[in-house]
N, C-alpha and C positions, 0 to 999 in steps of 0.2 A: 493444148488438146491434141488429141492422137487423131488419126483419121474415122476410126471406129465411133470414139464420142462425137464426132462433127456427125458421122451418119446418125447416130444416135439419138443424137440433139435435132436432128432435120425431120425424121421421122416422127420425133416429139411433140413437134412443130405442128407437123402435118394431121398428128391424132389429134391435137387441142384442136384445132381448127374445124376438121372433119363431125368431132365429138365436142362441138361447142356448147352441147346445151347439159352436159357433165362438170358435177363440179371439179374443178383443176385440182382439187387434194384427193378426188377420187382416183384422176389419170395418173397420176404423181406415185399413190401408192401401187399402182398394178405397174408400173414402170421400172420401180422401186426392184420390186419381188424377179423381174426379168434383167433389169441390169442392174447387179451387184456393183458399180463404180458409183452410183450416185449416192 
């Protein structure tokens, strides 16, 4: 993994968490639409 996806993935992290009571394939696809690597 690159540095970019480590922040990426932290940030990830930090939305499920923050946005727990969203379902994970809702976070997943607006993630999706802003980072093009996943």
């Amino acid at each position: 993994l690159s540095s970019y996806q480590i922040l990426v993935i932290s940030d990830f992290l930090r939305q499920s968490l923050k946005f727990g009571a969203l379902p994970v394939n809702e976070i997943n696809a607006k993630y999706t639409k802003q980072h093009s690597w996943i």
